[in-house]
C-alpha positions in Angstrom: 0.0 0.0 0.0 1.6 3.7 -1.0 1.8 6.2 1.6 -1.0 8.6 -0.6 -3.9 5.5 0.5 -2.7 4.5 4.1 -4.2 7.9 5.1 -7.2 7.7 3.2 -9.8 9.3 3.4 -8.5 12.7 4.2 -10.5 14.8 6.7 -11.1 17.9 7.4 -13.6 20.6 9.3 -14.2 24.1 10.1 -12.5 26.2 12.6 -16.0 25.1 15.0 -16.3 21.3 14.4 -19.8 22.4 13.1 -19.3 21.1 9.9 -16.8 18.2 8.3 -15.8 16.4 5.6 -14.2 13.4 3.8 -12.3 13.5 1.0 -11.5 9.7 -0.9 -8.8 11.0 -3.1 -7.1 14.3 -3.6 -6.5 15.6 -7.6 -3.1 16.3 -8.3 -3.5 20.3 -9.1 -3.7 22.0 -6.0 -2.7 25.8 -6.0 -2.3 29.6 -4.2 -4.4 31.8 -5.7 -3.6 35.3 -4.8 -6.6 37.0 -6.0 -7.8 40.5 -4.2 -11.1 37.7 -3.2 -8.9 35.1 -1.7 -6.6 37.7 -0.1 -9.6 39.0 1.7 -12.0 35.9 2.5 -9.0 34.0 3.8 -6.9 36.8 5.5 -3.8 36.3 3.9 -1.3 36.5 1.3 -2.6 33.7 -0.3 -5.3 31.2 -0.2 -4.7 27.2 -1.2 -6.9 25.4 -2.3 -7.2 21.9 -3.3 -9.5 19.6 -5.7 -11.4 16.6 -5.5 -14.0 14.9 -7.8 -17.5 15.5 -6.5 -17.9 11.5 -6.2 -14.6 11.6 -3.7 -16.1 14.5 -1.7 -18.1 13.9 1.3 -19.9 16.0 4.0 -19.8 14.4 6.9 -21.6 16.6 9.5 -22.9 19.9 9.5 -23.8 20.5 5.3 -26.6 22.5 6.5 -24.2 25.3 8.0 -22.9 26.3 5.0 -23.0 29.7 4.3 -22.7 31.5 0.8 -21.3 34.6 -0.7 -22.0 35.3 -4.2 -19.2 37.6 -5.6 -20.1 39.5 -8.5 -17.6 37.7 -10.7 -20.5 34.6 -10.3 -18.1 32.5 -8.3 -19.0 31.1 -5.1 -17.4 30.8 -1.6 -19.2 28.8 0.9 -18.0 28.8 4.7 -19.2 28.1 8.6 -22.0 30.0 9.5 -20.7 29.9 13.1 -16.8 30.4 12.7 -16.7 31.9 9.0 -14.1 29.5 8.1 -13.6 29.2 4.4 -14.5 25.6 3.2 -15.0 25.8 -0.9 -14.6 27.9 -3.4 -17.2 27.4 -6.6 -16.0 28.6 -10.3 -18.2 30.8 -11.8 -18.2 27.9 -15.1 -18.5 25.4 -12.6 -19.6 22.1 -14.1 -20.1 20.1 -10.3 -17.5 17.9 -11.8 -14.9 19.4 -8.9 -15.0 20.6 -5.9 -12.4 22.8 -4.6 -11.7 22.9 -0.5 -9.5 24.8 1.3 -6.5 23.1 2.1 -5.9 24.6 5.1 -9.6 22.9 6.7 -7.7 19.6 6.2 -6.8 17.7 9.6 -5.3 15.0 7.8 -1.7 15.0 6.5 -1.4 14.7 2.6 1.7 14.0 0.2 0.3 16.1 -2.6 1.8 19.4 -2.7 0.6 23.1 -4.2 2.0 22.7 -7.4 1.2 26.5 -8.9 0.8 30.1 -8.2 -2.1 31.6 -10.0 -3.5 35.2 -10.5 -0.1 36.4 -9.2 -0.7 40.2 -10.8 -3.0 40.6 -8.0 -0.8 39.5 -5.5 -0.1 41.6 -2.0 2.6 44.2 -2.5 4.3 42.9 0.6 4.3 39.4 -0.2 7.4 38.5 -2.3 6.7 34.7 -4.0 10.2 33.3 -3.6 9.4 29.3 -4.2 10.5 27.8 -7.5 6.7 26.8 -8.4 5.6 28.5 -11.8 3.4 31.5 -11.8 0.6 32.3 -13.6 -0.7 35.8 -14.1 -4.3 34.7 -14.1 -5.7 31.2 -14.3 -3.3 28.5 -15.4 -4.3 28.9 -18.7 -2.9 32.8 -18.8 
């Protein structure tokens, strides 16, 4: 057995307990976006966030208490209604294919690392990006 499924499934919660969540396997992209919308909802530099197929996502307790903000870009960000902890971020496009969670929400260890910076011209003046990962200036398409 490979180190990636002794730890399955991953789980994680919110900042309360109030709501958490199984995840069967993790999707190799995971990234920090540094949008002025991740900067803000997540307090930081940078948010990361990972990705799952919706059939290897699982709510465990506590659905109900998600919360949504609907940006006016369309995209989505769902968190705790008690703690405001960020839990998923929905694409505008989204096709309910994916789901992308917070990797920070995650209790469990994983081997899969952030393999990308994206939006990086909207990155906080004060944060300097000094890993070797690539950048992207937008999405990873731009």
């Amino acid at each position: 057995m490979d180190n990636e499924n002794s730890q399955l499934p991953y789980t994680g919660q919110c900042l309360c307990g109030l709501i958490q969540y199984a995840v069967d396997k993790i999707e190799s992209q995971m990234g920090h976006c540094h949008c002025s919308m991740c900067r803000k909802f997540h307090g930081a530099a940078f948010s990361t966030f990972a990705e799952a197929q919706v059939a290897n996502f699982h709510w465990l307790k506590g659905k109900k208490h998600l919360k949504t903000y609907l940006a006016p870009n369309g995209t989505q960000r769902k968190f705790c209604e008690q703690c405001g902890s960020s839990l998923i971020f929905v694409p505008a496009n989204d096709t309910r294919e994916i789901i992308e969670f917070s990797l920070g929400t995650l209790d469990s260890d994983t081997p899969i690392k952030p393999d990308a910076h994206v939006f990086t011209d909207y990155r906080a003046h004060w944060y300097e990006i000094t890993d070797p990962l690539p950048q992207f200036k937008e999405n990873r398409k731009t």
